[in-house]
KOLKE-607678 format. One line per 4 residues: number of its first residue (from 1); their letters; for each residue x, y, z of C-alpha. Coordinates in Angstrom, 3 decimals, decimal comma, padded with zeros to 6 digits. Example, Ala and Ser with C-alpha at 12.3 -4.5 7.8 and 13.67 -1.06 7.14 Angstrom:
1) AS) 012,300:-004,500:007,800; 013,670:-001,060:007,140;
END
This chain:
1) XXXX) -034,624:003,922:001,010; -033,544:002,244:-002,120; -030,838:-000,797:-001,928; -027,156:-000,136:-001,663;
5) XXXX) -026,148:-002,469:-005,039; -022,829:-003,370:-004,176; -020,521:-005,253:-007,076; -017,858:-007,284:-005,274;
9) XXXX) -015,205:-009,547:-007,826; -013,509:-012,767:-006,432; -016,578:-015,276:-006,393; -014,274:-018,074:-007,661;
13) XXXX) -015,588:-020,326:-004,461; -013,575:-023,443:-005,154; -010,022:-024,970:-003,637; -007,974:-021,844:-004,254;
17) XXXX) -011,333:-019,376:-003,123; -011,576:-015,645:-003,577; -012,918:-013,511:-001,157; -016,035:-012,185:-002,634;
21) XXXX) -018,820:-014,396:-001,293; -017,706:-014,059:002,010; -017,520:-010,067:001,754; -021,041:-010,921:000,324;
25) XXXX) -022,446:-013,107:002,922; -020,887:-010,040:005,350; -023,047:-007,300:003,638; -026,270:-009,540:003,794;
29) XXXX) -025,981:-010,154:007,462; -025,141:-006,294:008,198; -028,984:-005,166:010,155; -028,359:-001,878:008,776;
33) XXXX) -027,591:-002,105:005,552; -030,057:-003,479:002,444; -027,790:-004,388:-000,228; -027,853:-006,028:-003,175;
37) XXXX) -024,778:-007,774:-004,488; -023,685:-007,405:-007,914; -021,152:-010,545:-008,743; -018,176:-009,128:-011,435;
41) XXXX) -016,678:-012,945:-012,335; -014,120:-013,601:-014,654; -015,262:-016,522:-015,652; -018,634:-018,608:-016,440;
45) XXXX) -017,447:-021,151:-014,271; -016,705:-019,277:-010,689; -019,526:-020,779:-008,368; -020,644:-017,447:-007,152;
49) XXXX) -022,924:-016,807:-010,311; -024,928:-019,591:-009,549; -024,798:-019,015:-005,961; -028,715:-016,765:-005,963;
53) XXXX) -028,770:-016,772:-002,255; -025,838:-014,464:-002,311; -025,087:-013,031:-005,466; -028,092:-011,315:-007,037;
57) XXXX) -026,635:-010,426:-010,234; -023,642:-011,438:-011,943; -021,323:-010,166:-015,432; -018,191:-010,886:-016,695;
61) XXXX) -015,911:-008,655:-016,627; -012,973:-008,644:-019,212; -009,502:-009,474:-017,860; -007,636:-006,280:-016,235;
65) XXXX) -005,210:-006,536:-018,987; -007,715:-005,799:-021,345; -007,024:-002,287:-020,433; -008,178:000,190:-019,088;
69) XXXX) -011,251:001,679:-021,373; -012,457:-001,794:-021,620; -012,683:-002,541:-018,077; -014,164:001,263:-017,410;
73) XXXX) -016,564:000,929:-020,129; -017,796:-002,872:-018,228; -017,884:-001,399:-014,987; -020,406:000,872:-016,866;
77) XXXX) -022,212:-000,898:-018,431; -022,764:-002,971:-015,650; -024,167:000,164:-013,323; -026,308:001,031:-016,134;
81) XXXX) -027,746:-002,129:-015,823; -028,011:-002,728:-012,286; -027,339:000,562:-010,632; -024,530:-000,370:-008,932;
85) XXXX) -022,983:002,245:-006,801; -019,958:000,727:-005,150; -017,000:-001,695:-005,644; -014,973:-003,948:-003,172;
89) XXXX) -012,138:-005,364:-005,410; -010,895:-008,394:-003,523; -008,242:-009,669:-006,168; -004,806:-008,407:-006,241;
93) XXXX) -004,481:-008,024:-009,781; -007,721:-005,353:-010,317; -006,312:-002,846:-007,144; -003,919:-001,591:-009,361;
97) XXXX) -007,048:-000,179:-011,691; -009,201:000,772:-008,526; -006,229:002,528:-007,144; -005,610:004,786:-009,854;
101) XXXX) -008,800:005,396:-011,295; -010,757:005,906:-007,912; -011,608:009,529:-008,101; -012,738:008,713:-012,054;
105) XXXX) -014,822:006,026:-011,059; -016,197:008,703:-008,089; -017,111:011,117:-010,420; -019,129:008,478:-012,947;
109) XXXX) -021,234:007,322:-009,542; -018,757:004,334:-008,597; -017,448:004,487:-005,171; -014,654:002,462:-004,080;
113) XXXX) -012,375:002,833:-000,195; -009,254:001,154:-001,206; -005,824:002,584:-000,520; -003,482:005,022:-002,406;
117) XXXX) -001,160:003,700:-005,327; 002,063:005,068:-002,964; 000,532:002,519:000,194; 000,387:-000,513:-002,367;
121) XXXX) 003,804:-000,278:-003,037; 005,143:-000,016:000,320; 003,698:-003,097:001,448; 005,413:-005,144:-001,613;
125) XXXX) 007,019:-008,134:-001,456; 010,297:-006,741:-002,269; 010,133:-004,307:000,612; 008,583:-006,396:003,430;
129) XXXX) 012,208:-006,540:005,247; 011,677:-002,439:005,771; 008,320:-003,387:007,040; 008,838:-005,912:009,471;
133) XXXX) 011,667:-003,061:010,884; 008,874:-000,770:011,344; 006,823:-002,590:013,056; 008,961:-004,249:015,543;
137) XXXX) 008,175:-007,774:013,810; 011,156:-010,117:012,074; 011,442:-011,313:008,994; 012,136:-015,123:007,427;
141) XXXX) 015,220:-014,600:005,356; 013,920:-014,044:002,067; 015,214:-013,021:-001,602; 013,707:-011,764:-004,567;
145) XXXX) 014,251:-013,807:-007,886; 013,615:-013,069:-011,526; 015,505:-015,821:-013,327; 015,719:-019,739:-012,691;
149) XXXX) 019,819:-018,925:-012,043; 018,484:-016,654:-009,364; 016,419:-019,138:-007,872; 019,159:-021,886:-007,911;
153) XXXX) 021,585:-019,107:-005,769; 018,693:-018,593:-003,359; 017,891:-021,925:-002,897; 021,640:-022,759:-002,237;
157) XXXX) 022,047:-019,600:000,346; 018,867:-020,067:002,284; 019,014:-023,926:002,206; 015,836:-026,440:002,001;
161) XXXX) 013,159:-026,565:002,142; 012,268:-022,899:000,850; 009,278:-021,654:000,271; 008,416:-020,207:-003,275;
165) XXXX) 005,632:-017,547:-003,668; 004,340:-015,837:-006,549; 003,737:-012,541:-007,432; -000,183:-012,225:-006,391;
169) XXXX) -001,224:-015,573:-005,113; 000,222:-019,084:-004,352; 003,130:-020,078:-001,977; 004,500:-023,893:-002,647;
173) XXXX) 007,313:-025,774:-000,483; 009,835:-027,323:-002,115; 012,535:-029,509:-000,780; 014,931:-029,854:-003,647;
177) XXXX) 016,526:-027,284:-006,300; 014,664:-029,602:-008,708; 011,081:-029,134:-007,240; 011,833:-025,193:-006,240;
181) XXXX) 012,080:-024,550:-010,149; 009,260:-026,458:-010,950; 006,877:-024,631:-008,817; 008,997:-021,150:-010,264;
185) XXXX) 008,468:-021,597:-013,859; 004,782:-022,880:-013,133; 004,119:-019,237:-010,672; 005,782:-017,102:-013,414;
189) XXXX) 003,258:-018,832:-015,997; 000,878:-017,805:-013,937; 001,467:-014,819:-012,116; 004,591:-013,181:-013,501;
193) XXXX) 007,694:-012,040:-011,804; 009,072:-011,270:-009,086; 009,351:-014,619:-007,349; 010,197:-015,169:-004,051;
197) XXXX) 012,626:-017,716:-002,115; 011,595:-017,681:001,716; 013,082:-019,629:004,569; 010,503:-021,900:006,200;
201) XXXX) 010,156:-020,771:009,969; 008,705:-022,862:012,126; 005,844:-022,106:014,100; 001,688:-021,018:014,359;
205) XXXX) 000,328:-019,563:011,065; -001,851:-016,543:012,797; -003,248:-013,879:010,550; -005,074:-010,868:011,047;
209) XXXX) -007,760:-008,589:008,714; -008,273:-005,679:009,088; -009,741:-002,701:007,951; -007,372:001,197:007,994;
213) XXXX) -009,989:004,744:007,773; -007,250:006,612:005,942; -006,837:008,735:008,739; -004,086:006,276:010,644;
217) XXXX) -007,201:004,579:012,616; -008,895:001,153:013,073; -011,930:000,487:011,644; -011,765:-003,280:013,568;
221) XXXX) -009,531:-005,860:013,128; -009,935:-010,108:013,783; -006,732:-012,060:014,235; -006,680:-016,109:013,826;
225) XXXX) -004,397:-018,966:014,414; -004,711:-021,392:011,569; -005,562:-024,935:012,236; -005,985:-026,593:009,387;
229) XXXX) -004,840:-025,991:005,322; -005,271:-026,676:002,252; -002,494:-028,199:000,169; -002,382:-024,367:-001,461;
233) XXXX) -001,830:-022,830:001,972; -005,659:-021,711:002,370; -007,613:-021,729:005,867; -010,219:-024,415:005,940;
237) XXXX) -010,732:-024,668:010,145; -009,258:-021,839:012,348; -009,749:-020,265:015,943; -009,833:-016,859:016,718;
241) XXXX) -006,825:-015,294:018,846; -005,679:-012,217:020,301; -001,465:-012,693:020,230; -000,727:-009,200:021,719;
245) XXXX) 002,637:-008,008:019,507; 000,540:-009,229:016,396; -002,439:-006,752:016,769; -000,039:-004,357:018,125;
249) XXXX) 001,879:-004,450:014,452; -001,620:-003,961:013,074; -002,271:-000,925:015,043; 001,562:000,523:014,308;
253) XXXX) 001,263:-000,248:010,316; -002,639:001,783:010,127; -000,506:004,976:012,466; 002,582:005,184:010,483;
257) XXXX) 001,314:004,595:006,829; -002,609:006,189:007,311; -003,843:002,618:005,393; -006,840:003,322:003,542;
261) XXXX) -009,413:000,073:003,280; -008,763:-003,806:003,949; -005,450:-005,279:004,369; -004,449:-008,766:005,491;
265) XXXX) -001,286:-009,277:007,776; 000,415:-013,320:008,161; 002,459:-013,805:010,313; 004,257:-016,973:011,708;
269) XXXX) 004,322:-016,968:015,871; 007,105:-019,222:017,423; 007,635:-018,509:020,908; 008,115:-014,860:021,533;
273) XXXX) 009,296:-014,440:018,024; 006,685:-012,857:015,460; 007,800:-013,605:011,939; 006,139:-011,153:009,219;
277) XXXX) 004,999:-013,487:006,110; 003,409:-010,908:003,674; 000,584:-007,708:003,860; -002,606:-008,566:001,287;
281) XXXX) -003,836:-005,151:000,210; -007,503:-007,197:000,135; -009,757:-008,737:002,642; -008,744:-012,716:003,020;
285) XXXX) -011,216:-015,543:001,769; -012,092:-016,563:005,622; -013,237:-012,829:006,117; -016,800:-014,270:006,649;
289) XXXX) -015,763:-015,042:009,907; -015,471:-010,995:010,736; -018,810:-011,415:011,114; -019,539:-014,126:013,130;
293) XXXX) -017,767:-013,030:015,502; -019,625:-009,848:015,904; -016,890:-007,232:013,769; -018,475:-006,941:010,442;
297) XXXX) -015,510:-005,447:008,368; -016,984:-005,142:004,882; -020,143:-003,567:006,565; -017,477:-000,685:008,266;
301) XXXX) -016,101:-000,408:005,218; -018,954:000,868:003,504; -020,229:002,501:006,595; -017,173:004,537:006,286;
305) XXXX) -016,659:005,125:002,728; -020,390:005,855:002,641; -020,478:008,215:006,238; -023,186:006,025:007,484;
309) XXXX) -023,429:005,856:010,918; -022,606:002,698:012,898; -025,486:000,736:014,446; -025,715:000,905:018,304;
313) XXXX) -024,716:-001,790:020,044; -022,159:-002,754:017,629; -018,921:-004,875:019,311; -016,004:-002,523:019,780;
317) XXXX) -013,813:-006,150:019,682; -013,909:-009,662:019,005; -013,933:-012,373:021,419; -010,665:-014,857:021,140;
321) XXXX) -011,526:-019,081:021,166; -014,437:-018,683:018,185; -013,874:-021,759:015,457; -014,230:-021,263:012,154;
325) XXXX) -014,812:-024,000:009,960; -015,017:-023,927:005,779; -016,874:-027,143:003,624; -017,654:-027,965:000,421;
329) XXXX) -021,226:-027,214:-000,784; -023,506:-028,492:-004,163; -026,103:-026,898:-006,286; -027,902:-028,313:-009,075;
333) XXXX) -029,210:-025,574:-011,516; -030,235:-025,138:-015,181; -027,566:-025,256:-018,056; -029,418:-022,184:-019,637;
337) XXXX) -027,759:-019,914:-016,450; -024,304:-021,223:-017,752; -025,073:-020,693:-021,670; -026,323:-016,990:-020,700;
341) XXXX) -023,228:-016,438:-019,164; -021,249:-017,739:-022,099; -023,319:-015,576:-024,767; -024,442:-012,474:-023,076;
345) XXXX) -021,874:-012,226:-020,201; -024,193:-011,671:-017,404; -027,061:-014,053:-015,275; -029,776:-012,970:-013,045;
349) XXXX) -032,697:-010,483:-013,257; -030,691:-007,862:-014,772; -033,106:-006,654:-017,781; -030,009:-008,233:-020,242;
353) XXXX) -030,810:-008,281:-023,523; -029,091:-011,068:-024,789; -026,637:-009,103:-027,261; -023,549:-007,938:-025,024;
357) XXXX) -021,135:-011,264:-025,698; -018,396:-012,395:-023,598; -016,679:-009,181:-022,755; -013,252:-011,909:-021,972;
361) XXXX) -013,552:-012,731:-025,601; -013,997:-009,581:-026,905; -011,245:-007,983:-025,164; -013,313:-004,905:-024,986;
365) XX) -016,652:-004,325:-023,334; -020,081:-003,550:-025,448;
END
């Protein structure tokens, strides 16, 4: 049977990682599955590209605000190229593409399993107080700002320190009006609006991933009590947990909105109290430790979206008190893999021809 070539985005391995080498590393450990991982950067620098060991292949891809023709016409190219069969988007700002141009991408030979446009939008950040309702969690008092007056009302009403998120990514503290607007006008830069002010709750940062079948099921799910973060809020040493109300919210959110692919739900746990944080529509960068802890989520996913049968023996559940543990890594390679990136937009064995161009610069894709 031929390889299942697999392009995954999110390779961007450095302080503020991505996702996509550790659904990579996932895939590669899977018995069943032969894969071959096709890296879709968006960048020359993301350390994925040059990581060989894990990503066989790697293109640029042209900004999701090129459009969407340009991105369709990469994606294209790039399965031309490589025969590349399926996508796992990991990056919040590509699912709105994947979401609604899924059955298009079907039809052309690209498979995707992520969820609908109407599920996206439920789990917003402007509508995670109806959420937290629904599952039976509570919510840190939060408000929704899209001006710096805004944020200078919120800070005054919820009181410091606050906790200002952006859009997609990031999450700073700030314990002064002063610093709060800082980190505002720096996230809209960045991400664009809306903003949020939270209240800081005290308590254990615990998270769970987790993976919905469309149908209102569980695919698996790993929950884990963070330990020790980065200065950008990010996991670097964790232990797997099993808080019972926390899964439980898991379970209720796949029943009542039929979740279709990977989702990520924080949560801060003080006491009895369960405080919902935010729902990523993604798998999280520490999914890597699905699998070492015997619940390979990636792997289900394509199992399912694929209707391949699960291997026997596979662990129904996860075992709580497993450490997880990121570091820092080097590689030395040859400036040539960097160049080629630069001029042709793609590295590795891909039969390139050395005429495609950066597809960021272009704003279009050859």
């Amino acid at each position: 049977m031929a390889p299942l070539v697999v392009g995954i985005s999110g390779i961007n391995a450095v302080d503020n990682p991505g996702p996509g080498i550790g659904v990579a590393r996932c895939l590669r450990e899977a018995p069943d599955l032969e894969v071959r991982i096709v890296g879709l950067a968006y960048d020359a620098m993301e350390p994925g590209i040059y990581m060989d060991w894990v990503v066989d292949h790697a293109f640029l891809l042209p900004y999701p605000s090129a459009g969407h023709d340009a991105y369709r016409a990469r994606l294209l190219h790039i399965q031309e190229k490589t025969g590349m069969s399926f996508v796992i988007p990991t990056l919040d700002t590509e699912m709105p593409f994947y979401m609604k141009h899924q059955a298009e991408l079907a039809r052309l030979g690209l498979r995707t399993f992520v969820p609908t446009p109407d599920q996206y939008r439920l789990r917003g950040k402007d509508r995670l107080g109806e959420l937290a309702t629904a599952l039976g969690l509570k919510l840190p008092t939060t408000m929704v700002v899209s001006s710096a007056e805004d944020l200078e009302k919120a800070v005054d009403r919820i009181g410091t320190p606050v906790m200002v998120k952006g859009a997609f990514y990031k999450a700073y503290k700030a314990h002064s009006t002063k610093e709060a607007l800082g980190h505002y006008h720096k996230l809209v830069a960045e991400w664009g609006y809306p903003i949020l002010v939270q209240e800081v709750v005290k308590g254990d940062e615990l998270n769970v991933v987790a993976v919905g079948d469309g149908e209102g099921g569980l695919l698996g799910r790993v929950g884990v009590k963070k330990m020790w973060i980065t200065e950008l809020g990010k996991i670097w040493t964790g232990v797997t947990v099993r808080h019972p109300l926390m899964l439980q919210a898991v379970e209720r959110f796949m029943e009542l909105y039929r979740w279709r692919g990977p989702m990520e739900l924080e949560c801060i746990v003080d006491g009895e109290d369960v405080y919902l944080v935010e729902i990523n529509p993604r798998f999280p960068a520490w999914i890597y430790l699905s699998a070492g802890v015997g619940v390979n989520l990636p792997a289900r996913l394509v199992r399912k979206a694929l209707q391949i049968p699960p291997p026997p023996m596979e662990a129904e559940d996860y075992p709580a008190g497993k450490l997880f543990v990121r570091y820092t890594y080097e590689l030395v390679t040859d400036l040539d893999r960097f160049q080629s990136m630069i001029t042709t937009g793609a590295c590795g064995d891909c039969g390139v021809d050395g005429q495609e161009g950066d597809p960021r610069r272009q704003g279009e894709a050859v």
